[in-house]
Each structure stands twice: as structure tokens, then as C-alpha cells.
N, C-alpha and C positions, 0 to 999 in steps of 0.2 A: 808732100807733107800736109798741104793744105787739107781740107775737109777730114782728115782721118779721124774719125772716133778715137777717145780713149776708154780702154777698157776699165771697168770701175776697181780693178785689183789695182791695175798701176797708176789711176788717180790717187787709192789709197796710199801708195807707196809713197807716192807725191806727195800727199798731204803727213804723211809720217816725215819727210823730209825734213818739213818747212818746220812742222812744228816739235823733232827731236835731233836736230841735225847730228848731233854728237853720236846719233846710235849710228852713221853712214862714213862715219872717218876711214872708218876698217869694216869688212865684211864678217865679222866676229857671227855678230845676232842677223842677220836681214841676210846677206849674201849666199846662203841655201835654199832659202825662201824664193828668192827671185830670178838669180843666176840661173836654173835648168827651164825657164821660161821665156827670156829675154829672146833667143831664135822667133819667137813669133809674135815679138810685138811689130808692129807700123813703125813707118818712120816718124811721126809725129812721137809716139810713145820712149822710142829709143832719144831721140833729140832733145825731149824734157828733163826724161833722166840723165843723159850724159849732162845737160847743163849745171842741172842742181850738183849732182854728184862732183863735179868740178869745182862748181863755188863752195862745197863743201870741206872738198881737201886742200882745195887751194888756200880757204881760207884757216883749216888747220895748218898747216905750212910754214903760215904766213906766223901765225901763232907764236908756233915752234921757234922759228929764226929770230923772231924777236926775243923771245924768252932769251934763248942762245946769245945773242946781243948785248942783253944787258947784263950777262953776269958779272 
């Protein structure tokens, strides 16, 4: 994973992450976009998206359970 370049589409993606999370809850808008390209990223590339993608839904979830909670 070390040294692998990332390609400037899936920095972009990354950076749409960070700064729209809420569009990556659900593959609505983004997940055709990226999905028929993910086979050829690096492992460096897959490993940053799974992570964000993770604290994303996770942190919708977490959201959700609460909301659920307090009613």
C-alpha cells in the first residue's frame, strides 16, 4: 500500500467525501460513477475509500439508532 499513487479521480472522490458526506450514505448519485472502476484501483486507493466510506455509514447508523432511541 505504501508508495501507491493516487489517481486524481479517486482523490477527487475523496475529497467529495470529506466535504458532502451525506451524498455517500447510499449509492443514489456517486455509486455509478465509481463502482464500474473500483477493479483497478491500488490498494492504497481501495483502503482510503473503504475507510471514509465506513465512517460515513457508520456514522449514519449511529445517527439513525439514536434518533430511534429517543422517540
Amino acid at each position: 500500500m505504501e508508495g501507491e499513487e493516487l489517481h486524481p479521480a479517486v482523490k477527487l472522490l475523496l475529497t467529495r467525501m470529506q466535504s458532502h458526506p451525506d451524498e455517500f450514505v447510499n449509492d443514489v448519485r456517486w455509486g455509478s460513477k465509481y463502482q464500474p472502476y473500483k477493479t483497478h484501483w491500488n490498494a492504497t486507493e481501495k483502503g482510503l475509500f473503504n475507510a471514509k466510506i465506513r465512517e460515513i455509514r457508520m456514522h449514519s447508523m449511529h445517527e439513525s439508532l439514536m434518533k430511534e432511541l429517543l422517540r
